[in-house]
C-alpha positions in Angstrom: 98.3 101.1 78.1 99.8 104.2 80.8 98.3 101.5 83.7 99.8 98.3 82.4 102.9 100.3 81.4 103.1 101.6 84.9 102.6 97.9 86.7 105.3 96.3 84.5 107.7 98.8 85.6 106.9 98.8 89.1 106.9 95.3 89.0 110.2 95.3 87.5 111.6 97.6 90.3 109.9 95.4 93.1 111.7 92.2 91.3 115.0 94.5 91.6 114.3 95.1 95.1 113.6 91.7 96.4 117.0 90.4 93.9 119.4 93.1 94.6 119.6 95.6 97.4 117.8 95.8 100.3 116.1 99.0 101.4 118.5 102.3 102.0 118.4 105.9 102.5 119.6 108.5 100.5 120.2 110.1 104.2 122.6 106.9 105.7 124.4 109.3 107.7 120.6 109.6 109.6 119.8 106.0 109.8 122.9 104.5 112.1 121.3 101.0 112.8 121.0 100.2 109.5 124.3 101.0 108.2 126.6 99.9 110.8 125.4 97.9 113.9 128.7 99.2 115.4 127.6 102.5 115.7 125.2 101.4 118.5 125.5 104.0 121.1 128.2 106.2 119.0 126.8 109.5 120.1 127.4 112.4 122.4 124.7 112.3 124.8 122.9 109.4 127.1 120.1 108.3 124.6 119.5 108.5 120.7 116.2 108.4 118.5 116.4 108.3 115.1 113.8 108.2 112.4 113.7 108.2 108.7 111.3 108.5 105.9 111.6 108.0 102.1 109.0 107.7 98.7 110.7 106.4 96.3 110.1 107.3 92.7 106.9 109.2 93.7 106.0 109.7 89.6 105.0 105.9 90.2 102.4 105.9 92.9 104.0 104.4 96.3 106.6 102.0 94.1 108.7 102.1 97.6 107.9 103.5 100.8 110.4 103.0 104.0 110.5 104.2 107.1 112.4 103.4 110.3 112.9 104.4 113.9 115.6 103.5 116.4 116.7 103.9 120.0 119.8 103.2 121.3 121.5 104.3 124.3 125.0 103.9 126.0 125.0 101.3 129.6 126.8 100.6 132.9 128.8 104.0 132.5 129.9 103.5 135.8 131.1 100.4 135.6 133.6 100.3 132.7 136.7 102.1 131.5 135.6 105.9 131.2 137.3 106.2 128.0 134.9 103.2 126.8 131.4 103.5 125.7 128.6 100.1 125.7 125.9 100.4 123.7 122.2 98.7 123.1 119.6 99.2 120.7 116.3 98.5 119.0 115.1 98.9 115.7 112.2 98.9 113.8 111.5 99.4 110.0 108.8 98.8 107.5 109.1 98.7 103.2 106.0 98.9 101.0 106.7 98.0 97.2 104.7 98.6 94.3 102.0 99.8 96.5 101.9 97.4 99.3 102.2 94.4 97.3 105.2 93.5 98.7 105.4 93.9 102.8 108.5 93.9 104.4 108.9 94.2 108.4 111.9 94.3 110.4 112.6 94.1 114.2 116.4 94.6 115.1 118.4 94.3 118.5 121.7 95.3 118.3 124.9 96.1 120.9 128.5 97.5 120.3 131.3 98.2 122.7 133.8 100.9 122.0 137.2 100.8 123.4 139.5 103.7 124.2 142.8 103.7 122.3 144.4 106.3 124.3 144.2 108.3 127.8 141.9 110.6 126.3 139.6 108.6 125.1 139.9 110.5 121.7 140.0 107.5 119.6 138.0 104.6 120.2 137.8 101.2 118.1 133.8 99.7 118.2 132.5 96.1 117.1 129.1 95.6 117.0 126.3 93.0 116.4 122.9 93.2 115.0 119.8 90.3 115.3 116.7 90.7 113.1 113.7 89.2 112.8 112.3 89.9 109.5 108.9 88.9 108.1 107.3 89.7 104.6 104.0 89.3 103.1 103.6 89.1 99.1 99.4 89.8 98.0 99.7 87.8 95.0 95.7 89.3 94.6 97.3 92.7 93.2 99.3 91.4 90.7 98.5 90.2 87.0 100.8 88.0 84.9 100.9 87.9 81.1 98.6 85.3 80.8 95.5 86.4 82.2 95.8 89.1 79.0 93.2 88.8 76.8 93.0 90.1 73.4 90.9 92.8 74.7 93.3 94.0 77.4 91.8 92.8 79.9 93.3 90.9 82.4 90.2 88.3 82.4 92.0 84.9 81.5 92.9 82.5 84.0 96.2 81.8 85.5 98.2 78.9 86.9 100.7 81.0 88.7 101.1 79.7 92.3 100.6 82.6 94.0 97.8 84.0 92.4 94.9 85.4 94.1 96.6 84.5 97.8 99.2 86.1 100.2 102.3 84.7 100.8 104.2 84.9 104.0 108.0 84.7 104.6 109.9 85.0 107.9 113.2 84.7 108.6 115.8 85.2 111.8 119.4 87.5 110.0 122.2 88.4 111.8 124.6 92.1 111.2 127.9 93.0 112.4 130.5 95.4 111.8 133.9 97.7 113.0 133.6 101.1 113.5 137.0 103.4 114.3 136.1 106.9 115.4 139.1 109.6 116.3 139.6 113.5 117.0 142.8 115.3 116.9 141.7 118.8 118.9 138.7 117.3 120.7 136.3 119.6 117.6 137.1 117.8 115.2 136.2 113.9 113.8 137.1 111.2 111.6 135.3 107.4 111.3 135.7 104.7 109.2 133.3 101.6 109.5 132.8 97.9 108.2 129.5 96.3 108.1 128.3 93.0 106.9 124.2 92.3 106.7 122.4 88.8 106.4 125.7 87.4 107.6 124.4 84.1 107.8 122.4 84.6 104.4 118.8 83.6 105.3 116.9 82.0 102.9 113.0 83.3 101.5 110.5 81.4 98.9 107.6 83.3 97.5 106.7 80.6 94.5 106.7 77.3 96.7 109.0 75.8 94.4 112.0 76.8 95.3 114.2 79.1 97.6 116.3 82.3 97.1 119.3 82.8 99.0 119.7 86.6 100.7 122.8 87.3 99.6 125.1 89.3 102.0 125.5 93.4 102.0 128.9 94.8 102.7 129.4 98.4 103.3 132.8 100.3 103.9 131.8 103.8 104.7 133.5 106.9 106.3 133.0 110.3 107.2 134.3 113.3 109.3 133.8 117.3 110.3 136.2 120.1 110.4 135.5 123.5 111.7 136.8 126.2 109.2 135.7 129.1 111.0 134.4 130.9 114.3 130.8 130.0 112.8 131.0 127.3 110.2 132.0 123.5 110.2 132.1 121.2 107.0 130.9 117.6 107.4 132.2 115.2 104.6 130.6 111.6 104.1 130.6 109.0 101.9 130.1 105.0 101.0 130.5 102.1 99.1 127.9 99.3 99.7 128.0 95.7 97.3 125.3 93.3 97.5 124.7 90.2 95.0 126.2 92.5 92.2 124.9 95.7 92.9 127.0 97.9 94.0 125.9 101.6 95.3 128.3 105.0 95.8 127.7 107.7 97.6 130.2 110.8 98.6 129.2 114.1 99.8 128.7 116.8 102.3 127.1 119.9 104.3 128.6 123.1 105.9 126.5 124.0 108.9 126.3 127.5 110.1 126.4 128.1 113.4 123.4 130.5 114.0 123.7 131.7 117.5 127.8 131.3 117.8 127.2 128.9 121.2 130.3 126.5 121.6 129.0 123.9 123.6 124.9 123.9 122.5 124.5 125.8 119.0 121.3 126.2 116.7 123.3 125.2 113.5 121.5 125.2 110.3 123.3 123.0 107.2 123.2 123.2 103.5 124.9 120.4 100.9 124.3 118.0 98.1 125.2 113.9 98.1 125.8 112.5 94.8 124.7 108.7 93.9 127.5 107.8 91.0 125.8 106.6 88.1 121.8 107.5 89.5 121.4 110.4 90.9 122.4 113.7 93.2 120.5 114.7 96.1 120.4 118.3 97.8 120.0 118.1 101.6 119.0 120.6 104.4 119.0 120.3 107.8 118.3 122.5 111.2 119.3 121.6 114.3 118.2 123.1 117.7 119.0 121.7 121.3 118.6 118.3 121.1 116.8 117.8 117.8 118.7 117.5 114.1 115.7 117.7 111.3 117.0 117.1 107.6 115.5 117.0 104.3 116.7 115.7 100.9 115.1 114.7 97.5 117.1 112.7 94.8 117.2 113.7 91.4 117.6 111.0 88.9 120.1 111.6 86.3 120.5 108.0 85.0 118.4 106.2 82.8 115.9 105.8 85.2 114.7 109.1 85.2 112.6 108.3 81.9 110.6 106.1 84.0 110.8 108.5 87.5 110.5 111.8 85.5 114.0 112.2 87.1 111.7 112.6 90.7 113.8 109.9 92.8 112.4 110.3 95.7 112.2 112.7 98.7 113.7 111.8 102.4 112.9 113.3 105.8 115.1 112.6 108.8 114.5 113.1 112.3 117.5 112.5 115.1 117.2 113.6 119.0 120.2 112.9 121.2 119.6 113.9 124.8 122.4 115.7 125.9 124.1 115.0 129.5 121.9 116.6 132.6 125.6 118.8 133.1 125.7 120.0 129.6 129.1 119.1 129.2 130.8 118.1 125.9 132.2 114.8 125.2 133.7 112.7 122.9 133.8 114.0 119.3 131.4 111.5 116.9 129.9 111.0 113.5 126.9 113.1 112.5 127.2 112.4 108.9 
């Protein structure tokens, strides 16, 4: 009864998946390309890699597994306004639910230009756009439906279910936009606030063959910000509100990172914080950063009423960012880390 216990609520958290939000991390601030196609290129340095990994709900063997990795990069520096940045960028992420039942890949381009609002260049205001080409294969041959129960519990009796036994394929073209207004005051400090809209032109999937379901549209409003509060210390702040078809997800937060080797321009900073999910869960994070490279850790703690099913063990989150900094070492524009 523990198995069919444990399939019935993964199935149940795959259904939620595929009817309510699409894939996230815990760590959004880590993961720019998919939470704001505007912040294509929003970085201090000439290229950006970022990759993320999260198990969800690990008590349930592989219920969700994501993981994506991104490279973006500013362009034609020399040919536009110096207070204006022009960024491009790829994409690519994978989901596996309920233990690879469900498939999802995802293949993004994306581009954002960022216009100088002053003679600084301190404050900038960024539109971006995001093109996807998603495809997702369903092996109906892993799941069991109520009717093939038999009074043994076994699942031996036949079923008329369409996809039973075969894999189903979906593929779809979705389109992403969104705003992004980024600011300093001093040149150390920072401030963003951003828009984004996914599945703008809501694409359109069918697993059953009798019917279609409409991808309903994900809009995020998010900002952010750091502040140094002492010779060694700054204090990131973070948060978001994100609504899809109903759901709708909260996150606030932050980190203080210490400055380990009290360097201005290039520092070894190592940061210590907690995000909180309103209503789900809270989330402790740690990060290290050293040269070029930003490593960060979190792990979710459920505190809803899912963490009967997850033994309150949301899920743990490793993040990986390296921004190459200019060949002159020189600082520029303040912009968001978190």
């Amino acid at each position: 009864m523990k198995r069919i216990a444990l399939f019935f609520l993964c199935f149940f958290m795959w259904k939620a998946e595929i009817f309510a939000q699409d894939p996230h991390f815990s760590q959004f601030f880590s993961s720019p390309l998919t939470l704001n196609p505007a912040l294509t290129g929003k970085f201090d340095g000439t290229f950006r890699i970022a990759g993320n990994y999260r198990d969800q709900w690990p008590a349930i063997s592989k219920a969700f597994v994501t993981s994506t990795l991104s490279v973006d990069a500013g362009i034609l520096p020399n040919r536009i306004n110096p207070n204006d940045t022009w960024g491009v960028g790829v994409m690519a992420m994978t989901d596996r639910t309920a233990n690879g039942i469900l498939t999802s890949n995802y293949i993004s381009l994306s581009t954002a230009y960022h216009k100088g609002l002053d003679e600084d260049g301190l404050h900038q205001l960024g539109f971006g756009f995001q093109g996807t080409y998603a495809t997702k294969r369903l092996d109906g041959s892993q799941l069991n439906f109520e009717k093939e129960l038999d009074l043994n519990g076994r699942w031996t009796q036949p079923s008329d279910e369409p996809i039973d036994g075969r894999n189903v394929n979906v593929n779809y073209v979705d389109f992403n936009a969104g705003v992004l207004y980024n600011g300093s005051t001093t040149g150390y400090n920072n401030f963003y606030l951003g828009v984004s809209m996914y599945h703008i032109n809501r694409p359109k999937e069918s697993y059953m063959g009798n019917g279609t379901y409409t991808l309903n549209p994900r809009t995020t409003v998010h900002a952010g910000g750091y502040l140094p509060v002492g010779q060694t210390t700054t204090l990131h702040l973070s948060g978001l509100y994100t609504r899809q078809a109903g759901a709708n997800e909260m996150v606030v937060g932050g980190a203080v990172a210490f400055n380990l080797t009290n360097e201005e321009e290039n520092p070894t900073n190592f940061y210590a914080g907690s995000w909180i999910r309103l209503n789900d869960a809270i989330y402790p994070y740690v990060g290290f950063e050293y040269r070029d490279i930003r490593i960060g850790a979190s792990y979710d703690v459920n505190y809803s009423q899912l963490k009967v099913g997850s033994q309150s063990r949301g899920g743990i989150e490793i993040s990986l960012i390296y921004v190459k900094r200019p060949p002159d070492g020189r600082k520029g524009i303040p912009c968001p880390k978190f």
